[in-house]
C-alpha positions in Angstrom: 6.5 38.4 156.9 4.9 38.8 160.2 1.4 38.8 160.2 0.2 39.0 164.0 1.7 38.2 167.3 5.6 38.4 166.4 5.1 41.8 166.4 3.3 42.1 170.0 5.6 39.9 171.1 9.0 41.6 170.2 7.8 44.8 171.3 6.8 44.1 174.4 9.5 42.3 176.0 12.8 43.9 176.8 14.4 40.4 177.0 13.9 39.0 173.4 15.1 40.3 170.4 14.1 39.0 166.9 15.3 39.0 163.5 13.5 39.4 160.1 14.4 37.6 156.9 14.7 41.2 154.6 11.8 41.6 152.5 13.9 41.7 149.3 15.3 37.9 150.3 11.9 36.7 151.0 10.5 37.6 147.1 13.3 36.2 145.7 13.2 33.3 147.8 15.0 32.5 151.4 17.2 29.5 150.9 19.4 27.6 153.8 21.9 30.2 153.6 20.0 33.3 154.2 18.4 31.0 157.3 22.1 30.2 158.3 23.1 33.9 158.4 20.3 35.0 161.1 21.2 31.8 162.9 24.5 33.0 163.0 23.4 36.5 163.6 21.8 34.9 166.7 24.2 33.1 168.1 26.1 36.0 168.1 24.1 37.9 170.2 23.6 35.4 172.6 26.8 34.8 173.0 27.6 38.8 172.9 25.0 39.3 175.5 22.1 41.7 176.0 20.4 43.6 178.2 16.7 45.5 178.8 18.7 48.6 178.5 20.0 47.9 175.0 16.2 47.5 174.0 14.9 49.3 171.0 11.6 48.8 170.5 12.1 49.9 166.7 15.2 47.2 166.1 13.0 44.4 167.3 10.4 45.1 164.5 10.0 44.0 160.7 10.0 46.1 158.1 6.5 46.6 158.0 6.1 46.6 162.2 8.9 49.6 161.4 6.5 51.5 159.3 3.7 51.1 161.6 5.6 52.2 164.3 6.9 55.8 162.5 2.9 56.0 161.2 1.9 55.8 164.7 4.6 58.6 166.1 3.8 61.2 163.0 0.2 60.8 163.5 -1.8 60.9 167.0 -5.2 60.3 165.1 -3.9 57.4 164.0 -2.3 56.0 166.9 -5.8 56.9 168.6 -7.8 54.9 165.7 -5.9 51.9 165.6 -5.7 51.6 169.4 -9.7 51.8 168.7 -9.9 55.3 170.3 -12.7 57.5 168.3 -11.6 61.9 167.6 -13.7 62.2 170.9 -11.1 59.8 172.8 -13.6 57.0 173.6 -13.4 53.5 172.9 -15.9 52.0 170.7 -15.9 48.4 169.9 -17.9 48.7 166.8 -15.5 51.6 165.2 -12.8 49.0 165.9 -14.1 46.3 164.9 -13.8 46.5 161.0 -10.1 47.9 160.7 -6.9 45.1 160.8 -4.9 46.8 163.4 -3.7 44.2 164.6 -2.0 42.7 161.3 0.6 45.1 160.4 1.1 43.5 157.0 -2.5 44.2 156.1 -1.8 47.9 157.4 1.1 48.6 155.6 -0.2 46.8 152.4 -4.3 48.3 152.9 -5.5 45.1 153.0 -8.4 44.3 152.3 -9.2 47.7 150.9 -13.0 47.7 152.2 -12.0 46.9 155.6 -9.3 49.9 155.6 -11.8 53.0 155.9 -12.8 51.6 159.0 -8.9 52.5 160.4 -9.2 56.0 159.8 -5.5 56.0 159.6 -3.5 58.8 157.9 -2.8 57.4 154.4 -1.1 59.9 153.3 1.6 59.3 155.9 1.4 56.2 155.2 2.9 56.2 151.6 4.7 58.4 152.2 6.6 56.0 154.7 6.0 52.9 152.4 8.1 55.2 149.3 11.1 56.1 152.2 11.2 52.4 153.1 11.5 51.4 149.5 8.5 49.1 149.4 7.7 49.5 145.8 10.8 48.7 144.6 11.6 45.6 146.9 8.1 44.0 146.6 8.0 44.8 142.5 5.2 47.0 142.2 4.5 49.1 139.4 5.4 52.3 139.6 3.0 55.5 139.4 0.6 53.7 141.9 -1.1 56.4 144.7 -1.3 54.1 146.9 2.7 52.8 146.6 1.8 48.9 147.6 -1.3 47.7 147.4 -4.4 45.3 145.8 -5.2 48.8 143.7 -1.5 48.2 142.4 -2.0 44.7 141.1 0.8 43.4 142.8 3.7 42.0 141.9 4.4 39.5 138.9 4.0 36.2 140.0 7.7 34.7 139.6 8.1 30.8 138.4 9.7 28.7 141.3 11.9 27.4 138.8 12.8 30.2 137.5 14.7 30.9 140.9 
């Protein structure tokens, strides 16, 4: 899962692309083979070619990069608080300061949960686009939780490693 610059750094150059273990593989477990199938995938578009102007900023994001991005095109006030802007359009260090914007993991997952009031981001959106993406399901969270994935969920059982 990324957790800080991969995401910076596949949407901001036109040049690179990069590809994201699914999240489903990584809680069961990536093994050589599902490492061997993006290696391949790679090759292949090396080989295929590309260009800046088959860029998609969306297609060189991970799952949760994906739901920050949508978050960020439904809502202006939050694409103005995470970019540390206040409902005034000035930027203030200290109402930036508290809120992980810049881990999209602990955006999309509220983590930590004291630190997320400081965003101001729209939650509701936000669950909204965690539900459509599936998250709930593929990370093994309980169902009936408002919040869809998160610490208020209690997470996912713990699986044995030998049990894979």
């Amino acid at each position: 899962v990324p957790d800080y610059g991969e995401e910076f750094l596949g949407a901001s150059s036109r040049m690179a692309r990069q590809l994201f273990v699914p999240l489903s593989t990584i809680r069961t477990g990536v093994n050589t083979g599902d490492i061997m199938t993006l290696v391949r995938e790679a090759v292949g578009m090396i080989r295929g070619g590309f260009t800046a102007t088959t860029f998609h900023i969306e297609d060189n994001l991970s799952e949760f990069g994906k739901i920050i991005f949508s978050l960020l095109q439904r809502s202006d006030a939050t694409r103005r608080a995470l970019e540390g802007l206040s409902s005034d359009g000035k930027w203030g260090f200290k109402d930036n300061f508290n809120c992980p914007h810049r881990f999209p993991a602990a955006l999309v997952l509220e983590q930590p949960a004291d630190k997320m009031v400081h965003c101001r981001m729209n939650t509701n959106i936000l669950r909204e686009l965690k539900r459509d993406a599936g998250l709930q399901e593929i990370l093994g969270y309980p169902d009936g939780c408002d919040c869809v994935v998160c610490d208020a969920c209690q997470g996912p059982p713990v699986q044995d490693a030998q049990a894979r």
